[in-house]
C-alpha positions in Angstrom: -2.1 13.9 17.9 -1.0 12.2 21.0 -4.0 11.5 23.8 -3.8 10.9 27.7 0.3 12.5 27.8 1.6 10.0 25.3 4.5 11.8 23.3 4.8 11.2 19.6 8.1 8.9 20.3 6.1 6.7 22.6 3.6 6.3 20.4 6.3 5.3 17.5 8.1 2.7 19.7 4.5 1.3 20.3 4.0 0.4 16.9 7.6 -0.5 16.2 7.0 -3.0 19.2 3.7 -4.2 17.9 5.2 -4.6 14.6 7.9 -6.7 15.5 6.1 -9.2 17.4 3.5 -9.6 14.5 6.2 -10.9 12.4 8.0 -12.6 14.9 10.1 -15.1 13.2 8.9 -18.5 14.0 10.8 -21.4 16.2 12.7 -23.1 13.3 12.5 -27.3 13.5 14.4 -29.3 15.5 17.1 -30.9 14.0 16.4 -34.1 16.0 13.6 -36.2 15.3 11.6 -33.6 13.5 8.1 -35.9 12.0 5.3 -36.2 14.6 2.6 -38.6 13.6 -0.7 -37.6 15.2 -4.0 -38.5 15.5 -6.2 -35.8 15.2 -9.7 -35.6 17.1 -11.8 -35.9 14.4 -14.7 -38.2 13.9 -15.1 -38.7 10.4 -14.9 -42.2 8.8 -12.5 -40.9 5.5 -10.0 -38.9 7.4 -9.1 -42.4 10.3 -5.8 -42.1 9.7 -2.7 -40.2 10.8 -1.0 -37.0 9.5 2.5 -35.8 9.9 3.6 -32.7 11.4 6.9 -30.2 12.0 7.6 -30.5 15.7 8.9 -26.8 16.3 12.3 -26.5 18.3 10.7 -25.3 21.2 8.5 -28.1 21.6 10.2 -30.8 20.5 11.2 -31.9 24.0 7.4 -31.8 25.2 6.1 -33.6 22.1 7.1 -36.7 23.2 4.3 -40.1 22.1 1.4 -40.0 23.7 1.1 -36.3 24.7 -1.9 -34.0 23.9 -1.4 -31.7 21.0 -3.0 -28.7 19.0 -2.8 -28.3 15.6 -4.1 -26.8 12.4 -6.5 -28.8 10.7 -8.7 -27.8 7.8 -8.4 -24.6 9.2 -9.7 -25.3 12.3 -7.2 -26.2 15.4 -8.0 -29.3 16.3 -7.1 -31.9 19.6 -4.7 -34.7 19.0 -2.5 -37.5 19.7 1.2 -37.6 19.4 1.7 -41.6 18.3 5.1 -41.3 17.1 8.1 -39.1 15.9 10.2 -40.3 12.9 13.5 -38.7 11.0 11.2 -38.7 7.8 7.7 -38.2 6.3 6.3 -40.3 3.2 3.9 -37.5 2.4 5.5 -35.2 -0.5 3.2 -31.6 0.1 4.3 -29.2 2.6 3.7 -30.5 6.2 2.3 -28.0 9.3 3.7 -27.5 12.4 2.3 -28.4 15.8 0.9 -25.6 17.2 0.7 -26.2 20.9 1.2 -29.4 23.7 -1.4 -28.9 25.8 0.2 -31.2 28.2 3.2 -33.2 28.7 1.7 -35.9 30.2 1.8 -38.8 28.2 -1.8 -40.1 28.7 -2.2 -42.4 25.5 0.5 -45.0 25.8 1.6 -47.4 23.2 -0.1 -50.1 24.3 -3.9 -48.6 24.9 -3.1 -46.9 21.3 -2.8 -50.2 19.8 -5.7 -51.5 21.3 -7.7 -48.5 20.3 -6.7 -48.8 16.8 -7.8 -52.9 17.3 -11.2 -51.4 18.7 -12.5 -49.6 16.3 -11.3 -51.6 13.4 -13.7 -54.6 15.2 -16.2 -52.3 15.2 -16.2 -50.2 12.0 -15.7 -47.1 13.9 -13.4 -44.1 14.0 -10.0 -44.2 16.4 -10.8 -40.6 17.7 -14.3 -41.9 18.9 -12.5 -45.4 20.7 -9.4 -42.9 22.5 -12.2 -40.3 24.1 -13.4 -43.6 25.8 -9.8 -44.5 26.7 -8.3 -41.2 28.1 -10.9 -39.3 30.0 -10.9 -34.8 29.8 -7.9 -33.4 31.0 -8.2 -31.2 34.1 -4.7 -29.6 34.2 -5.1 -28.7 37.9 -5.1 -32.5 38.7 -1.7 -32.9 36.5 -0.3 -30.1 38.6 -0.8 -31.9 42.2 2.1 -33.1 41.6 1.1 -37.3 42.5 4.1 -39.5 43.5 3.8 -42.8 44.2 6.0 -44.4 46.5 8.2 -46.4 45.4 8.9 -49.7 45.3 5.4 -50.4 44.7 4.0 -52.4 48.1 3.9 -55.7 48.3 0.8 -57.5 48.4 -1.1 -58.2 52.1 -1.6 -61.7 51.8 -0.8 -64.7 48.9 -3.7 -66.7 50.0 -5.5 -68.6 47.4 -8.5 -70.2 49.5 -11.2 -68.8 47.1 -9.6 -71.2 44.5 -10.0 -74.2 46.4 -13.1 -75.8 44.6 -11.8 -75.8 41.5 -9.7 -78.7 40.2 -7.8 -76.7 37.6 -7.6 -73.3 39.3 -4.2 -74.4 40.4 -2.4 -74.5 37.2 -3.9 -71.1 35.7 -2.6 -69.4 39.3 0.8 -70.8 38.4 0.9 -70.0 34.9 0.3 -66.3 36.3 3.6 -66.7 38.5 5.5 -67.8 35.9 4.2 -64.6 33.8 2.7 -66.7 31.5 -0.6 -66.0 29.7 -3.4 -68.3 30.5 -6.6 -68.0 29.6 -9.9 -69.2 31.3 -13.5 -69.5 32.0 -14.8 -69.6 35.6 -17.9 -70.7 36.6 -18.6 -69.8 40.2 -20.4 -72.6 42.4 -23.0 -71.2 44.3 -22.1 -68.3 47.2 -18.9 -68.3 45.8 -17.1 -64.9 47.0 -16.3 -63.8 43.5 -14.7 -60.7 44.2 -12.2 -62.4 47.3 -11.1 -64.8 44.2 -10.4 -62.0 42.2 -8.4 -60.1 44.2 -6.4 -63.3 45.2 -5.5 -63.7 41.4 -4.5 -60.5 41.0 -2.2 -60.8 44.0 -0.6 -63.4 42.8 -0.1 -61.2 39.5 1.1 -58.5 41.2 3.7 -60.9 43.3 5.0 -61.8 40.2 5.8 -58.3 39.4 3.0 -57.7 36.9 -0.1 -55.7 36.5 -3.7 -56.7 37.1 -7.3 -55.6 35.5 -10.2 -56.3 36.7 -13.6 -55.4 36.2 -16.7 -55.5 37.7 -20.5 -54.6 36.3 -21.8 -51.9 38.0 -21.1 -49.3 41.2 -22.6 -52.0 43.8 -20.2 -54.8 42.8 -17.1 -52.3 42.5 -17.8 -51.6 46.3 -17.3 -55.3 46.7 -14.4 -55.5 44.7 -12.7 -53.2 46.6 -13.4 -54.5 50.0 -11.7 -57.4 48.9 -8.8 -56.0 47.2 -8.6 -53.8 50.3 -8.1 -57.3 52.6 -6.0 -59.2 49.5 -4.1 -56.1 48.5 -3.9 -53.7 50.9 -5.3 -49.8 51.0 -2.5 -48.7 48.5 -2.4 -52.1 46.1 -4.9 -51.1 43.6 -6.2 -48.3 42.0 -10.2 -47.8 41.2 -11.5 -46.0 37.7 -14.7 -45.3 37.1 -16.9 -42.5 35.5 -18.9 -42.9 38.5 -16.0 -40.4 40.4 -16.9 -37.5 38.8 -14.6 -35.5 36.1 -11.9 -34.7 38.5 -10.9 -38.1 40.6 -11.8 -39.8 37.5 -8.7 -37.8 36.1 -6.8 -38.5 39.2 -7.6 -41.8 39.6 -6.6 -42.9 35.8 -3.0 -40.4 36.3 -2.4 -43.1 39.7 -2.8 -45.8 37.3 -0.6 -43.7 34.7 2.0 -43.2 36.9 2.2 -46.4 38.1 0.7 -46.1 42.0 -0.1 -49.5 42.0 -0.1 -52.7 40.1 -3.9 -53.3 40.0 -6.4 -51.2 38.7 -9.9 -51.9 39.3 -13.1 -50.1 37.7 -16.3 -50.3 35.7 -16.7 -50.4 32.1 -14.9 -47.3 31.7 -11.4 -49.0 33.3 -11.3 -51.5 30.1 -8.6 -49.1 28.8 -6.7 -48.1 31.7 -3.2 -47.7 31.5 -1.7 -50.7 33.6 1.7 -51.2 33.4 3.3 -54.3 31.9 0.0 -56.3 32.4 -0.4 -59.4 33.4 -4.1 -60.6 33.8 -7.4 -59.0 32.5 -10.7 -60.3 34.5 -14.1 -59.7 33.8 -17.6 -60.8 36.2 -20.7 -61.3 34.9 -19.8 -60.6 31.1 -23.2 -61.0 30.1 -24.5 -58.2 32.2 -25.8 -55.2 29.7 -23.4 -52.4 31.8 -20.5 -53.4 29.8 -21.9 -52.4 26.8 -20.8 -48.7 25.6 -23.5 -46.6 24.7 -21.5 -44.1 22.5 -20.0 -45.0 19.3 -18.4 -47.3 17.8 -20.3 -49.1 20.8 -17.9 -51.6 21.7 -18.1 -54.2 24.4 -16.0 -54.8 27.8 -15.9 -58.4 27.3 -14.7 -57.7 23.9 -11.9 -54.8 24.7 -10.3 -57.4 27.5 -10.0 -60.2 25.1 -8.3 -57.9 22.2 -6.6 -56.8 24.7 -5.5 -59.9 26.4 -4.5 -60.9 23.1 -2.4 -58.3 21.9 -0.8 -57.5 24.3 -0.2 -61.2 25.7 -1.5 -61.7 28.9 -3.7 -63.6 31.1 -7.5 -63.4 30.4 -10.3 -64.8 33.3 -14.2 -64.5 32.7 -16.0 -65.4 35.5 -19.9 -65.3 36.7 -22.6 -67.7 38.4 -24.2 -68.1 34.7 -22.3 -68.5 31.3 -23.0 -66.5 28.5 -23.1 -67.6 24.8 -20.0 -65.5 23.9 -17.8 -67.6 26.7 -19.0 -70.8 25.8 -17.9 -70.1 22.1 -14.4 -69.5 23.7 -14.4 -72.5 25.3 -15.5 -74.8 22.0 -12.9 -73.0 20.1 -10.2 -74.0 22.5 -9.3 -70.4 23.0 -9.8 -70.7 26.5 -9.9 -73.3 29.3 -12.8 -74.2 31.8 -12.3 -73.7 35.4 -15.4 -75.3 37.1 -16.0 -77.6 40.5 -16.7 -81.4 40.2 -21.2 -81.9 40.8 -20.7 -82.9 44.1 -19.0 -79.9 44.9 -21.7 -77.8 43.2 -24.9 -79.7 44.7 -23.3 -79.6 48.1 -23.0 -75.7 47.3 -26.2 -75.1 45.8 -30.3 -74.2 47.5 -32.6 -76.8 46.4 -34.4 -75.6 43.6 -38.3 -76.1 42.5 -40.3 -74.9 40.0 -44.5 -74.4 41.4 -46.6 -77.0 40.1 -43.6 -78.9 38.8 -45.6 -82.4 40.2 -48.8 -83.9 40.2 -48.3 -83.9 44.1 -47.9 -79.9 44.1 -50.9 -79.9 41.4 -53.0 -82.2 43.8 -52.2 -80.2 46.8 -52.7 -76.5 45.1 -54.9 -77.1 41.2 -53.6 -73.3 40.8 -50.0 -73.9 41.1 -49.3 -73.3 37.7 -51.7 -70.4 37.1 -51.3 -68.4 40.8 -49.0 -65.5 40.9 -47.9 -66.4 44.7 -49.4 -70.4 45.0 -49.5 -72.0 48.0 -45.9 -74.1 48.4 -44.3 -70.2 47.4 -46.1 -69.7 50.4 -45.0 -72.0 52.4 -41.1 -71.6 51.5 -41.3 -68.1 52.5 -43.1 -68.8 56.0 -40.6 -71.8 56.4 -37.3 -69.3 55.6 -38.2 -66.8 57.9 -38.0 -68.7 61.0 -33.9 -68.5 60.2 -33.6 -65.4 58.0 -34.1 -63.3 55.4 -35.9 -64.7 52.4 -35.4 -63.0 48.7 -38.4 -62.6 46.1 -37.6 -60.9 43.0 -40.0 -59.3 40.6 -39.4 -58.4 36.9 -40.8 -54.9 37.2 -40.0 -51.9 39.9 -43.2 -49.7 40.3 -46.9 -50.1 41.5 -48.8 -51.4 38.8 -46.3 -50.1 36.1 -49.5 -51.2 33.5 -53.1 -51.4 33.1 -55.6 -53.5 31.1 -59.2 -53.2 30.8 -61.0 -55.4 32.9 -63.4 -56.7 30.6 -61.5 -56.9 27.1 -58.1 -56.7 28.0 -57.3 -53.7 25.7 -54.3 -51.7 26.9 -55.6 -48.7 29.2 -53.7 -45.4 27.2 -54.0 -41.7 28.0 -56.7 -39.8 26.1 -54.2 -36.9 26.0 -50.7 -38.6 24.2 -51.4 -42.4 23.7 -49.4 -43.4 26.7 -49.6 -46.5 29.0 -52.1 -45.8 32.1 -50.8 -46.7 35.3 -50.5 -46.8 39.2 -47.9 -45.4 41.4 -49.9 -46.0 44.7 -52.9 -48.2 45.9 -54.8 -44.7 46.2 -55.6 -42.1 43.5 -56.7 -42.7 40.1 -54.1 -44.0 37.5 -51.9 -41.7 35.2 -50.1 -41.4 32.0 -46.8 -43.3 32.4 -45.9 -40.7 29.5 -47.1 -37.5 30.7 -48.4 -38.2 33.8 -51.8 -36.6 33.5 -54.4 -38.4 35.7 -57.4 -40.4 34.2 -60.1 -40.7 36.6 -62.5 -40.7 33.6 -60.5 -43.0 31.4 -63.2 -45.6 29.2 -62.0 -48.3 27.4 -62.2 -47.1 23.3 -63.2 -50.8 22.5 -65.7 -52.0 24.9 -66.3 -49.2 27.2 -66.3 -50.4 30.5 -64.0 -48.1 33.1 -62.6 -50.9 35.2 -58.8 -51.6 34.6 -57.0 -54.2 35.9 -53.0 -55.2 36.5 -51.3 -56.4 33.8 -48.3 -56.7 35.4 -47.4 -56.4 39.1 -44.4 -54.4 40.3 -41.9 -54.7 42.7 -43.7 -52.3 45.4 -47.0 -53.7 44.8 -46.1 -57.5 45.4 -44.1 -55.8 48.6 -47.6 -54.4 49.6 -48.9 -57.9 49.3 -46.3 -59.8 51.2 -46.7 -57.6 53.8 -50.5 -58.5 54.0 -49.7 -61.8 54.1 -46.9 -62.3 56.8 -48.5 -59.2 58.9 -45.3 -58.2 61.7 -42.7 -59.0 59.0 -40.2 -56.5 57.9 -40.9 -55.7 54.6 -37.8 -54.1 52.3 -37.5 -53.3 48.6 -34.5 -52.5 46.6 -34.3 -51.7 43.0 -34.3 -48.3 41.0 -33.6 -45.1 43.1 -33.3 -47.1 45.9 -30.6 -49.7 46.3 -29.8 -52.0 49.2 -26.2 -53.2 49.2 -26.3 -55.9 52.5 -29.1 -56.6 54.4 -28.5 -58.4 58.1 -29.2 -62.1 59.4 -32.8 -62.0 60.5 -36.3 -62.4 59.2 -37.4 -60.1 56.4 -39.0 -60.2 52.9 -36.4 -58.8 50.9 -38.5 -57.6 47.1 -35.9 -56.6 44.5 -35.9 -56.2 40.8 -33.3 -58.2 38.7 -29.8 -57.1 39.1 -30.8 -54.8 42.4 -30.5 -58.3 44.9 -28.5 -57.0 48.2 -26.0 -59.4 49.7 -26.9 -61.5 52.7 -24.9 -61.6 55.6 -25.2 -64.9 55.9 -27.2 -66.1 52.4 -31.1 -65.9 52.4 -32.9 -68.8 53.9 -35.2 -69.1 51.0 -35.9 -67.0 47.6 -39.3 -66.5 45.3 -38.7 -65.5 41.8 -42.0 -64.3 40.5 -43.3 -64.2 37.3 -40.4 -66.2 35.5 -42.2 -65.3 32.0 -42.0 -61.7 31.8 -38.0 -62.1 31.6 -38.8 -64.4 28.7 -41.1 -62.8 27.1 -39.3 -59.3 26.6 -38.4 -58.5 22.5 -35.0 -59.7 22.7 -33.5 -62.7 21.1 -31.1 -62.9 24.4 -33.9 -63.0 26.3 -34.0 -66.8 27.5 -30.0 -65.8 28.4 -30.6 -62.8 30.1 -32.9 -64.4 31.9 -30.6 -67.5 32.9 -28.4 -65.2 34.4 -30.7 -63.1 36.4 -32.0 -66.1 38.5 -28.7 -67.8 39.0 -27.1 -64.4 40.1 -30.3 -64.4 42.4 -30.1 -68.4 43.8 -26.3 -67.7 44.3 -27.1 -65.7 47.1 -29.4 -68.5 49.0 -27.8 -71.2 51.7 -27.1 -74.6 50.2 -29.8 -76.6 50.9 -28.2 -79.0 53.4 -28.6 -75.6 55.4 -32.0 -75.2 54.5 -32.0 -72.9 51.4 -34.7 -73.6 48.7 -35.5 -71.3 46.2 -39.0 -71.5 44.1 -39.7 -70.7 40.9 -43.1 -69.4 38.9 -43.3 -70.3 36.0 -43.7 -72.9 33.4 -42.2 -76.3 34.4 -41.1 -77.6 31.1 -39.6 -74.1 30.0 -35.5 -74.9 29.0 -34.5 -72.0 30.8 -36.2 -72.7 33.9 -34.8 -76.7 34.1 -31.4 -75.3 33.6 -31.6 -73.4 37.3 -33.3 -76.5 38.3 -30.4 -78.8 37.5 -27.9 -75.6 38.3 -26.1 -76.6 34.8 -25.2 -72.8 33.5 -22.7 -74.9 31.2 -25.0 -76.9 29.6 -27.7 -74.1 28.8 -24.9 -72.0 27.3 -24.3 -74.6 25.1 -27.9 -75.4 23.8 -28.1 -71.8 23.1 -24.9 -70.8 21.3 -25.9 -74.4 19.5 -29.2 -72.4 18.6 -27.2 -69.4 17.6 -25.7 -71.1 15.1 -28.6 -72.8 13.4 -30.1 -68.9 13.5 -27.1 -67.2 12.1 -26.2 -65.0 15.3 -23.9 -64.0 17.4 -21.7 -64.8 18.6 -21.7 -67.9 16.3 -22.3 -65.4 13.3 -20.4 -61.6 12.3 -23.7 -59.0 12.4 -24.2 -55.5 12.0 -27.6 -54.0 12.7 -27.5 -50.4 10.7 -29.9 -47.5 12.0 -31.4 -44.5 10.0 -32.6 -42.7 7.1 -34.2 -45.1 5.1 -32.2 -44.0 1.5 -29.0 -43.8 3.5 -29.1 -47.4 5.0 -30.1 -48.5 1.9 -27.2 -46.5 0.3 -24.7 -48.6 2.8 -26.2 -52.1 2.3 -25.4 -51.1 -1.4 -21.6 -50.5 -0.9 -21.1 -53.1 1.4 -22.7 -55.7 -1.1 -20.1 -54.2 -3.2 -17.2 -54.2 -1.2 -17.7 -57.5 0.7 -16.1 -60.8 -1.0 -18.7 -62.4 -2.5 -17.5 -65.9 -1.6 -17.8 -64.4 2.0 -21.6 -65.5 2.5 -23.0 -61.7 3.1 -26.4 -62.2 4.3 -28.5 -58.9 3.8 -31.6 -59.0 6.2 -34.1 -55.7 5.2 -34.4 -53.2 5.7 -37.8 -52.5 7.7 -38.9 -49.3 8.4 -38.8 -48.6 11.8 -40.8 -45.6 11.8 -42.0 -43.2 8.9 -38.0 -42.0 8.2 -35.8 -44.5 9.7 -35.0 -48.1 8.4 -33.1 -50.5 9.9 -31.2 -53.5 8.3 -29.1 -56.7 9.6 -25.8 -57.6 7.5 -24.2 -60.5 8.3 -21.6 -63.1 7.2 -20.1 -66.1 9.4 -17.5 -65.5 12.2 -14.4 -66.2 9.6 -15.6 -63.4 7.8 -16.3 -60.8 10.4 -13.0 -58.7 9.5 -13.8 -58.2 5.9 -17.7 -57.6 6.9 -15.9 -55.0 9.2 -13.5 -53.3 6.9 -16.5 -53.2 4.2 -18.6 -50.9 6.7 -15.5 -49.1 7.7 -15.2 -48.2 4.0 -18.6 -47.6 2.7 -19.2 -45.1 5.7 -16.1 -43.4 4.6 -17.3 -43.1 1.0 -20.4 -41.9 2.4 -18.7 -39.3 4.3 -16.2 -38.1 1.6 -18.9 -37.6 -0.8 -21.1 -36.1 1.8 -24.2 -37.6 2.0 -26.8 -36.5 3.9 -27.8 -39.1 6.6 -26.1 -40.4 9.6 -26.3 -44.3 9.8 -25.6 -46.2 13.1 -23.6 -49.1 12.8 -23.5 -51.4 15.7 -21.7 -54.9 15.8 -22.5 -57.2 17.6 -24.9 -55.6 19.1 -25.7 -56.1 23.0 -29.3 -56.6 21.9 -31.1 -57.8 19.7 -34.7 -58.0 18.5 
């Protein structure tokens, strides 16, 4: 019976319609080029390969390398990668069709494929896991502004190469990059170097030569720096910057610019290691020891690591550059990879503060017996007092907070929370302490072993020792910077200036003087890169301070004889890198050694230390190193072999996760090689 005035006939041609358009006959296969090989989004270690697919005639123009796709995959439909398209297919079954482009754009080019596919075969990890680092989400409204770039690209503003000057060699690596030749090299900075005006020199004289540039910087602070210089070297339009800091939508635009070719320089974070440069040229890196560049999502791969495979590959220039020198570069340099680009000593002491270490002499002992025990002795004192008749003096302190933890008074026991077992301590110097975990108060906290309720500091924070200082310099400005609260450049006149590591602000001018407190808390944290990380903090930190023909000392407080604290004495970054990729190798660790620290269920690491033994060469020297429970369910084991062997140790964990994951084991294990850290 026909409803709401619909006549019988309607109703007929309805279904007729309906009927016709549910067996549509499909779009048959184009005749040209018919195979796409994709890579489909999906994570699993047994299914890291491609698969062939029927491009259908109406999408065949669209489905071009490199484009986003849809497609049916274990009946699901899936995202993926068009790599390639090919007149034939080796597999023998009945191939699918691509279901959809989702986009024409041609986001994954050949090149950052390649490199993907190098990335996660260095780390045993999963292709689709290295390309959603490499491509960030689409946002199709960004694809439909429509961005042109003008063309020809501009010229670069100015071909100076003044920031180059100190350094005997630089000359020769700057011409190799005119001649489009790939050079490869390690700079170490003197001392107030402007690291981010030499790097956007370099990358002019890339782009002069008509190639592209990389470079890449540590964090949001020294990206602002980056392109402040890039801004003067290159121009507003010469360079491009990528970083997830942008947010979802200019990330997108920012990496199309690069796509599209906008400019010949692209600049960023961590997350620019796989931008989309055009015919590059060089790949730069500052600070490569810094822990931002390592990737906190799977297969976990490092910066450092992605330029040089990338460098590599695709044949181009390579520069890593900081104050300090990591054990990874210095095993460059003795391998001959790479070439040194340094100043002659006389250059660097003219550049350098003068450098002491408190109670270093029997003269410093004689005139202060605490020198060696005080938190702030007497000649810190008297640096800081001296330095602020001409400026701003630095003091950094291992820890932000108050009094970030509390021992008792009496036995030393750590002060916890009565309520959850967390650390007790103070935010303010009024109030009673609280639960760094759950932040309940403890105004009646006891010590379980001896009683008494006095507590005392067992380490001082950043605001705390700012609280002090301003006690003793009364009418000096008083200014902290670390955390939640950053200071990017502070101006040429008398201040105490307390950061953490890593949050030091930028003198106008340099600071007159610098204190860096509490030298062995850096040393002391659970990390066998420790005495490195370390290194680097308080170089990056003397940097910023005046030579000392202008005045600029910088103390240190700690313990005189300490390796680590001799090498900032002697300003020999070189040197200390050495000794401790020497000690590397005697230990069996990176980067002298291939390692894998593996993470999880207790019978499933086991389970994959048991495969690999199996699959690894036994003439390979596979070192098996626990596992150790790391708490009542998870394990954790070290597998190692040395560096010639790193491939196969690779491959072996590629493969014993994959036969974990065909036959479905329960228990995720975390692979990491190489691992940033290491304790």
């Amino acid at each position: 019976m026909a409803q709401n005035g619909d006549s019988p006939e309607q109703l007929t041609l309805l279904r007729e319609t309906v009927r016709r358009s549910r067996t549509k006959e499909p779009a048959g296969i184009t005749s040209s080029v018919p195979i796409a090989r994709i890579a489909v989004d999906v994570s699993l270690p047994h299914l890291d390969r491609t698969f062939d697919y029927l491009v259908p005639d109406d999408l065949a123009e669209a489905a071009q390398p490199g484009t986003r796709v849809k497609v049916r995959f274990a009946g699901k439909d899936l995202d993926g990668f068009v790599l390639a398209r090919m007149e034939s297919s080796e597999h023998e079954g009945k191939l699918s069709r691509i279901r959809k482009v989702v986009s024409p754009e041609q986001v994954l080019t050949p090149e950052v494929a390649d490199l993907c596919r190098a990335v996660a075969d260095r780390y045993a990890g999963v292709f689709a896991d290295v390309t959603r680092l490499a491509v960030p989400p689409r946002h199709a409204k960004v694809e439909a502004e429509g961005l042109k770039c003008s063309q020809p690209v501009q010229p670069v503003a100015s071909t100076s190469r003044s920031e180059w000057a100190p350094y005997p060699l630089a000359g020769g690596f700057l011409n190799a990059l005119t001649r489009s030749e790939a050079p490869r090299a390690i700079w170490t900075a003197v001392p107030g170097a402007d690291w981010a005006l030499a790097f956007a020199q370099a990358a002019a004289v890339c782009a002069a030569a008509g190639r592209g540039a990389l470079l890449l910087a540590a964090d949001a602070r020294d990206l602002d720096r980056l392109a402040a210089a890039c801004t003067a070297v290159l121009g507003p339009d010469g360079f491009v910057t990528l970083s997830a800091d942008l947010g979802p939508t200019a990330r997108y635009r920012a990496f199309l610019a690069a796509l599209r070719g906008c400019a010949r320089v692209v600049i960023g974070t961590r997350a620019a290691a796989f931008a989309p440069v055009a015919d590059l040229g060089l790949v730069a890196l500052w600070d490569d020891g810094d822990d931002s560049y390592a990737e906190p999502r799977a297969p976990y791969p490092h910066a450092r690591e992605v330029l040089l495979l990338r460098a590599h590959r695709q044949k181009c220039a390579a520069l890593l550059g900081g104050f300090a020198r990591s054990a990874e570069t210095a095993a460059l340099l003795e391998s001959g990879w790479a070439g040194e680009l340094i100043a002659d000593r006389t250059v660097i002491r003219a550049a350098a503060p003068a450098v002491h270490i408190a109670g270093e002499s029997d003269t410093d002992l004689a005139r202060d017996p605490a020198a060696r025990a005080a938190r702030l002795p007497h000649r810190a004192f008297e640096v800081a007092r001296e330095g602020l008749k001409t400026g701003p003096v630095l003091v950094q302190v291992p820890r932000a907070g108050y009094l970030p933890s509390l021992v008792c008074q009496t036995c030393r026991a750590p002060s916890r929370c009565s309520t959850c077992g967390g650390t007790l301590r103070r935010t303010g110097g009024s109030g009673p302490p609280s639960c760094s975990v759950c932040g309940r108060p403890a105004a009646d906290h006891r010590c379980p072993e001896c009683g008494d309720t006095r507590m005392r500091a067992a380490v001082v924070g950043a605001r705390r020792t700012a609280e002090e200082l301003g006690r003793a310099f009364p009418g000096v400005l008083v200014r902290t910077s670390g955390g939640d609260s950053m200071l990017d450049f502070v101006p040429d006149q008398p201040a105490l200036i307390v950061t953490t590591p890593g949050a030091e602000p930028v003198a106008e001018v340099g600071y007159s003087a610098a204190l860096l407190l509490d030298t062995w808390l850096l040393l002391a944290r659970p990390d066998l890169r420790a005495p490195e990380e370390a290194v680097r903090r308080w170089f990056n930190a003397a940097a910023l301070v005046r030579p000392a023909r202008e005045g600029g000392a910088v103390i240190m407080v700690g313990e005189p004889s300490a390796t680590p604290l001799q090498a900032v004495v002697r300003w020999s970054p070189e040197g200390f890198a050495s000794r401790e990729l020497e000690e590397r190798r005697t230990a069996r660790l990176a980067p002298a050694a291939k390692l894998a620290e593996l993470t999880g269920p207790t019978d499933a690491v086991a389970d994959l230390v048991a495969r690999v033994r199996e699959l690894v060469d036994p003439q390979a020297g596979l070192e098996v190193l626990g596992p150790v429970a790391v708490d009542d369910e998870t394990a954790r084991a070290v597998v190692r072999t040395p560096r010639s062997a790193g491939t196969s140790l690779a491959r072996a964990l590629k493969e014993g996760q994959a036969a974990r994951s065909t036959k479905k084991l329960v228990g995720a294990v975390r692979v990491q090689v190489d691992p940033a850290s290491f304790g």
